[in-house]
DRENPA-3360 file (N, C-alpha, C; in nm, 2 decimals, always signed):
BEGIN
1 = XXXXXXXX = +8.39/+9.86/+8.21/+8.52/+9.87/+8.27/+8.57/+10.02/+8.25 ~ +8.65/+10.07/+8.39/+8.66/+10.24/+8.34/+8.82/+10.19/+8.35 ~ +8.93/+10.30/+8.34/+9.03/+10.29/+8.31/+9.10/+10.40/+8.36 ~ +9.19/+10.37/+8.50/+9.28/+10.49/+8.60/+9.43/+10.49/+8.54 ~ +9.38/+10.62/+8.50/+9.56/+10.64/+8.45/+9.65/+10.64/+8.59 ~ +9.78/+10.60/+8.58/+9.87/+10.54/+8.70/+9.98/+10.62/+8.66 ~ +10.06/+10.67/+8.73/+10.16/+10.76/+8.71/+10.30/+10.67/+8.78 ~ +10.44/+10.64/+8.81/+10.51/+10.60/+8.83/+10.62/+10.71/+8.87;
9 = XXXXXXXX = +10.63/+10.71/+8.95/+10.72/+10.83/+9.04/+10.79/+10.73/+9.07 ~ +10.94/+10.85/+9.08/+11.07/+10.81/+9.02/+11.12/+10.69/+9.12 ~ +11.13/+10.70/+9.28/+11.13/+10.57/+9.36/+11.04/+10.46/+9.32 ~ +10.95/+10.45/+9.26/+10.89/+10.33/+9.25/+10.97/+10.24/+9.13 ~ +11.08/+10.29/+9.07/+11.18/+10.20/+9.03/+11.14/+10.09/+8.96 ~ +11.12/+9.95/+8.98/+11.05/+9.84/+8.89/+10.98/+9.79/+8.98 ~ +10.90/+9.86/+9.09/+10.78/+9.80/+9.13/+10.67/+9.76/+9.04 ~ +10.62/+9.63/+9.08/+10.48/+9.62/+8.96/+10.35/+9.73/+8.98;
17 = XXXXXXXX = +10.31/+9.72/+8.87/+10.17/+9.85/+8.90/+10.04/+9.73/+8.96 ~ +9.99/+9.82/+9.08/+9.87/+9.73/+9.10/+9.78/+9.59/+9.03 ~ +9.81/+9.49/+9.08/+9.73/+9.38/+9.01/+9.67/+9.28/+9.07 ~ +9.60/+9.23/+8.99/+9.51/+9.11/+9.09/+9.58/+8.98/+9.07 ~ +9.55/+8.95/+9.19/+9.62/+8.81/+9.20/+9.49/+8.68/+9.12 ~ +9.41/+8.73/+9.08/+9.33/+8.61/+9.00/+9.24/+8.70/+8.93 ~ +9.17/+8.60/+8.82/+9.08/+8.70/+8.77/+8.97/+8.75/+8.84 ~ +8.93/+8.62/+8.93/+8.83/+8.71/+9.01/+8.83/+8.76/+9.11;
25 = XXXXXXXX = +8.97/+8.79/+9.17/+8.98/+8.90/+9.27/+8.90/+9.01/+9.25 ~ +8.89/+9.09/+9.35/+8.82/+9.19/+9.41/+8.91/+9.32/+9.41 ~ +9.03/+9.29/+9.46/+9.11/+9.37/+9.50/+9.22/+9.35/+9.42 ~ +9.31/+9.50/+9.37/+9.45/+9.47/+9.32/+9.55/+9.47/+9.46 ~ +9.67/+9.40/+9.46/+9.75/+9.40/+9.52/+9.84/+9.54/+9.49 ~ +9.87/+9.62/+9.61/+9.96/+9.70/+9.61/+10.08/+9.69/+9.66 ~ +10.20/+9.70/+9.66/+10.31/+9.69/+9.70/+10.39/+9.81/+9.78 ~ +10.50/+9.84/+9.86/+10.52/+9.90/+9.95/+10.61/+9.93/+9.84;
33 = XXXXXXXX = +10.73/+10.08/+9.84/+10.81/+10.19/+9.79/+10.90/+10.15/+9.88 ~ +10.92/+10.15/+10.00/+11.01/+10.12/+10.14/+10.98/+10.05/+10.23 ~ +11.12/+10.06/+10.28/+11.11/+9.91/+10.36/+11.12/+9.98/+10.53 ~ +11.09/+9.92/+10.65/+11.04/+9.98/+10.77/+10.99/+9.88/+10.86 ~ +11.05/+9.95/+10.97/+11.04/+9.83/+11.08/+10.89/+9.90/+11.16 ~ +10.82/+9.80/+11.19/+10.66/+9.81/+11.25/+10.67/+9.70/+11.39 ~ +10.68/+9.85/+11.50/+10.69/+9.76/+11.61/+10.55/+9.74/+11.65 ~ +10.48/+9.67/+11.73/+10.38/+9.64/+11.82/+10.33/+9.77/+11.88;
41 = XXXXXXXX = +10.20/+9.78/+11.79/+10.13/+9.85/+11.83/+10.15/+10.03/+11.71 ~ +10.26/+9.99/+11.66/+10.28/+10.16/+11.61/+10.20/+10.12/+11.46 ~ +10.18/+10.24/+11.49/+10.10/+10.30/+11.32/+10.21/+10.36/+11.22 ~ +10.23/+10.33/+11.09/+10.32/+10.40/+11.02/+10.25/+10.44/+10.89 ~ +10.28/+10.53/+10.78/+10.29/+10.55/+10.64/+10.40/+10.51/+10.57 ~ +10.38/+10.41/+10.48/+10.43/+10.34/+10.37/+10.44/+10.40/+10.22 ~ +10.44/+10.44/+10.15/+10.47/+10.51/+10.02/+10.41/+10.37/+9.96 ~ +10.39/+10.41/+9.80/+10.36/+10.30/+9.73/+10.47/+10.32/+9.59;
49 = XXXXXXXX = +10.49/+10.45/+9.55/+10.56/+10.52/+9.39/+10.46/+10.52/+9.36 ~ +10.33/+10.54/+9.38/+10.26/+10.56/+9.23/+10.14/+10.65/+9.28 ~ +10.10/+10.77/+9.19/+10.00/+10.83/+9.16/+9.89/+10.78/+9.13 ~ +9.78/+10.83/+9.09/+9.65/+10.79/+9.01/+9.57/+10.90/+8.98 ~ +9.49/+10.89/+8.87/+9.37/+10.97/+8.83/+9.25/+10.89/+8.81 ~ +9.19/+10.94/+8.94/+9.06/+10.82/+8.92/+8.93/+10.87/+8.84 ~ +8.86/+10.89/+8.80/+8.76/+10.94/+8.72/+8.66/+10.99/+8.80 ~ +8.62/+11.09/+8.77/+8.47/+11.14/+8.89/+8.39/+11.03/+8.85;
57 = XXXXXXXX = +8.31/+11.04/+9.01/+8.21/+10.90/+9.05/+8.27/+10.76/+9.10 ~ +8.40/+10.80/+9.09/+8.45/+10.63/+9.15/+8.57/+10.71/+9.25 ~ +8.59/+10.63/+9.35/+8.70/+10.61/+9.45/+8.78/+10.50/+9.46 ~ +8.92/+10.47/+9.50/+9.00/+10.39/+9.53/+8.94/+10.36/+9.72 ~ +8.94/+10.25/+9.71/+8.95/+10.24/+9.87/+9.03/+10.13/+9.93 ~ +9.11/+10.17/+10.01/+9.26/+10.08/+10.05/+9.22/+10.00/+10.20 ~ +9.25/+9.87/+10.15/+9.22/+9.76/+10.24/+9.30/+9.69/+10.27 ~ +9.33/+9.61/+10.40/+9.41/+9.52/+10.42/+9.45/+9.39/+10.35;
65 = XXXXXXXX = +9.55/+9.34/+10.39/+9.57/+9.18/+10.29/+9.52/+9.08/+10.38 ~ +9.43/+9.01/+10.40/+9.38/+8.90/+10.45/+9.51/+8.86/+10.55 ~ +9.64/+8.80/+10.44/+9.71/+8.73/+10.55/+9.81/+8.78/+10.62 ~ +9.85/+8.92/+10.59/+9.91/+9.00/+10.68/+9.81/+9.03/+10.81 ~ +9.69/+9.05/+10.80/+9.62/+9.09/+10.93/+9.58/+8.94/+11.02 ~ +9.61/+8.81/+10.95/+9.56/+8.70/+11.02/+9.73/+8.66/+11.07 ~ +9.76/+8.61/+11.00/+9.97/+8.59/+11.05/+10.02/+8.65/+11.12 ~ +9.99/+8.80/+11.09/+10.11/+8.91/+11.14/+10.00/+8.98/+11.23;
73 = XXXXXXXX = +9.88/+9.00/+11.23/+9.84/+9.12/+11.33/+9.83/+9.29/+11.22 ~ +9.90/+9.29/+11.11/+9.95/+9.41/+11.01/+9.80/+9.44/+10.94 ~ +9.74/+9.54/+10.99/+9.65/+9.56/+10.96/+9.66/+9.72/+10.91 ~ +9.51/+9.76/+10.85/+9.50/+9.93/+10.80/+9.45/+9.98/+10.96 ~ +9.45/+10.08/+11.00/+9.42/+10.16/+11.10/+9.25/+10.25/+11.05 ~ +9.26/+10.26/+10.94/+9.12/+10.32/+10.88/+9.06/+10.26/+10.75 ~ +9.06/+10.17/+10.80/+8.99/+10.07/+10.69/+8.80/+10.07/+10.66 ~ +8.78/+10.09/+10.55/+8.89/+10.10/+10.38/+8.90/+10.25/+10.37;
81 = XXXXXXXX = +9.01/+10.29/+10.35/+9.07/+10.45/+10.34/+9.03/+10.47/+10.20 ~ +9.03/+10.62/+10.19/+8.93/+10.63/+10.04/+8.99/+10.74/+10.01 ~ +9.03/+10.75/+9.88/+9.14/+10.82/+9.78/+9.04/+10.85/+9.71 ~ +9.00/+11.00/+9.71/+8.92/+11.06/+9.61/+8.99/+11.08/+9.45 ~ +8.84/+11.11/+9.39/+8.89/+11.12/+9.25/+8.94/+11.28/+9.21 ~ +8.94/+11.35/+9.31/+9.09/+11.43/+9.24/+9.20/+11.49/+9.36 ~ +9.24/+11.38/+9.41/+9.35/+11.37/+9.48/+9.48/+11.29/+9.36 ~ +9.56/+11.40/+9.34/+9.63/+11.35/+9.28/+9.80/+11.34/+9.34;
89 = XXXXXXXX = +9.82/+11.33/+9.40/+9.93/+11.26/+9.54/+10.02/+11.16/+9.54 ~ +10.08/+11.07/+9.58/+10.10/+10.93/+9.56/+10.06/+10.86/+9.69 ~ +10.01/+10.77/+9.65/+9.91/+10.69/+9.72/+10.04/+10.62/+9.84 ~ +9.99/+10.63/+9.98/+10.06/+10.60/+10.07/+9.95/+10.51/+10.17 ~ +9.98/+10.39/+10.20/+9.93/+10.31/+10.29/+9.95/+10.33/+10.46 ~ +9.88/+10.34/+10.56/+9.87/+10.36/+10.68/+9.85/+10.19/+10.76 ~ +9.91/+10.16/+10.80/+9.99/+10.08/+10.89/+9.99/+10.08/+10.98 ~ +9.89/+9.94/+11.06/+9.91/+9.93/+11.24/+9.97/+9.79/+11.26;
97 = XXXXXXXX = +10.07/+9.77/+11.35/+10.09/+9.62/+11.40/+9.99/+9.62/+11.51 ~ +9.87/+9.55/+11.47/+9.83/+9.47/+11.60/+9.91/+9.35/+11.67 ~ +10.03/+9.30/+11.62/+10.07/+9.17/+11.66/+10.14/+9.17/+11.76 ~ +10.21/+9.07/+11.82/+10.32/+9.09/+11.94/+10.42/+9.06/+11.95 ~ +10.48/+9.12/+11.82/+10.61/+9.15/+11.80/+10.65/+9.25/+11.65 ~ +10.76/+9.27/+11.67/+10.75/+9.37/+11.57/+10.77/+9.28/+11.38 ~ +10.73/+9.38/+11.28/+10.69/+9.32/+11.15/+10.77/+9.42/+11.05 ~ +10.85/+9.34/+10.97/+10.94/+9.41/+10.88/+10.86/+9.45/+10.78;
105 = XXXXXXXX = +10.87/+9.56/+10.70/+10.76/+9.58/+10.58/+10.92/+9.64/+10.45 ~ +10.94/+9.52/+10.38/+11.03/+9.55/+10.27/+10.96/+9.58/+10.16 ~ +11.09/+9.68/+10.06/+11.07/+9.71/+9.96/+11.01/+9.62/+9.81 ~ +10.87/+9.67/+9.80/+10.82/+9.51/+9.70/+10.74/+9.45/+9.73 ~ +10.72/+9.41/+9.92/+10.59/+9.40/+9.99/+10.49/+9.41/+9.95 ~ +10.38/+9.30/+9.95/+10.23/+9.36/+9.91/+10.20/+9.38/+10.03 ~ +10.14/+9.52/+10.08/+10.13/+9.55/+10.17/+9.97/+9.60/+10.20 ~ +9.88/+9.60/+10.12/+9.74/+9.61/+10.08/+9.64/+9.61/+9.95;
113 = XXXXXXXX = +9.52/+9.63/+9.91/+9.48/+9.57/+9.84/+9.35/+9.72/+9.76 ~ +9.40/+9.80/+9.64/+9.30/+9.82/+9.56/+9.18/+9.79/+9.53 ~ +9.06/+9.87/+9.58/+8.92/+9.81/+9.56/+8.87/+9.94/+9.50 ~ +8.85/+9.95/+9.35/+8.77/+10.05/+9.28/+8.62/+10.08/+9.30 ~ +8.54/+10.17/+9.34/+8.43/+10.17/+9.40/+8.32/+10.31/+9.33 ~ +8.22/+10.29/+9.32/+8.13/+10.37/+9.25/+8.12/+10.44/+9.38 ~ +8.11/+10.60/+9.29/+8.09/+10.69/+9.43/+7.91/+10.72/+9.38 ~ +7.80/+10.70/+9.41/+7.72/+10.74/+9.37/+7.71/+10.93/+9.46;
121 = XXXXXXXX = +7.60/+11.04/+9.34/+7.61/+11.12/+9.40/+7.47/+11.13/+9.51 ~ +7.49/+11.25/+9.60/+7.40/+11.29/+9.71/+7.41/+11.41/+9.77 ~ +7.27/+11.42/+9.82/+7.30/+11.57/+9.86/+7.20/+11.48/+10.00 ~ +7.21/+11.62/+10.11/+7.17/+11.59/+10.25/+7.03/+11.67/+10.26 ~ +6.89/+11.63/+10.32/+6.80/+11.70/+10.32/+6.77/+11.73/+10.44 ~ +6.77/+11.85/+10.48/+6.71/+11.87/+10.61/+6.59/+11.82/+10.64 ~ +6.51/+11.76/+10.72/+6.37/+11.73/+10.75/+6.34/+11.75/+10.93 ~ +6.23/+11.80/+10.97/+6.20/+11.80/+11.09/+6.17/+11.68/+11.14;
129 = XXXXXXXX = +6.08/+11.57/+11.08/+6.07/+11.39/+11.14/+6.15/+11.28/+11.02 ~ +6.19/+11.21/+11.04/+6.25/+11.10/+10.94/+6.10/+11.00/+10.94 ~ +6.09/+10.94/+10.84/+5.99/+10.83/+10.82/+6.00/+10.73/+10.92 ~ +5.93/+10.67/+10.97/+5.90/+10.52/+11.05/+5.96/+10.39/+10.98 ~ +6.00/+10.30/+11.08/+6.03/+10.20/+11.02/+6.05/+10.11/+11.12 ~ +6.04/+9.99/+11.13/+6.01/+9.89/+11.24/+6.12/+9.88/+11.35 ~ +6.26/+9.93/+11.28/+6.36/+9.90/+11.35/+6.36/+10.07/+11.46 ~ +6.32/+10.14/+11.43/+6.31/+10.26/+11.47/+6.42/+10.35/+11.46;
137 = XXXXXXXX = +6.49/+10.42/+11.59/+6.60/+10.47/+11.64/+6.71/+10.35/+11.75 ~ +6.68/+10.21/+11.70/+6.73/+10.08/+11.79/+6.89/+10.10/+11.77 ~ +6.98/+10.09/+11.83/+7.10/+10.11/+11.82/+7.20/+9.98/+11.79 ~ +7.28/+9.98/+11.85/+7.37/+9.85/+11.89/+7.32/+9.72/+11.97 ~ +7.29/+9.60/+11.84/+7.23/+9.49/+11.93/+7.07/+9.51/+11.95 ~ +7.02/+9.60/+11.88/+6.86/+9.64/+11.94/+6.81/+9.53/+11.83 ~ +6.87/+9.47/+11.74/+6.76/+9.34/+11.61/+6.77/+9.21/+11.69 ~ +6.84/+9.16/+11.87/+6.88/+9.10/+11.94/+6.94/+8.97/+11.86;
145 = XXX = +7.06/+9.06/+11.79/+7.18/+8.95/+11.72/+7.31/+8.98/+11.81 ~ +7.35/+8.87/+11.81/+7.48/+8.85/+11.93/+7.49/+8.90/+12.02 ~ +7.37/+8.90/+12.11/+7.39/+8.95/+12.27/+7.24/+8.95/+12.34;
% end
């Protein structure tokens, strides 16, 4: 288990700090800073109050809530958005209404979901041929699955 120090900036007030809704969630729940009207179709930034220090080798990556995007259409626009480990900022959520009609986002809202992630490292190798492989250079639909 690694351990992200979380900072609490001053609007975040008695918001709760990121948490899972069960033990074996995946994801912590985050909560919105402010509250905002999300018409159909518009993209917004949401504040959360809170900082982080994530530790080199791991990233935060911000994902939608299952039942906001199935109910409401309230989805991320760049999902899963990825918070490097030395971005130190306060973490702000990006917000699309897919729905068809407009979606209140109040103060306290869980508005997406914490997923801590190993960054493993890499570097890029230039090569003149890539190795063979059955699937080749096949693109979209070339393993003739759904279509």
């Amino acid at each position: 288990m690694i351990t992200i120090q979380i900072q609490r900036l001053a609007h975040a007030g008695d918001l709760p700090l990121p948490e899972r809704a069960t033990t074996g969630s995946a994801g912590f729940d985050v909560a919105s800073a402010e509250s905002g009207l999300l018409a159909p179709g518009e993209r917004k930034l949401f504040a959360t109050g809170f900082a982080v220090a994530i530790p080199l080798g791991y990233e935060i990556q911000l994902r939608p809530r299952s039942g906001l995007a199935l109910k409401h259409g309230v989805t991320l626009p760049n999902t899963p958005a990825t918070i490097d480990s030395d971005y130190r900022g306060e973490l702000k959520v990006a917000l699309i209404n897919h729905g068809a009609t407009a979606f209140e986002v109040t103060r306290g809202m869980r508005i997406a979901q914490i997923v801590v992630a190993r960054v493993e490292p890499a570097e890029f190798q230039s090569v003149n041929f890539l190795p063979a492989t059955e699937r080749g250079a096949g693109g979209f639909g070339s393993t003739g699955l759904g279509g």
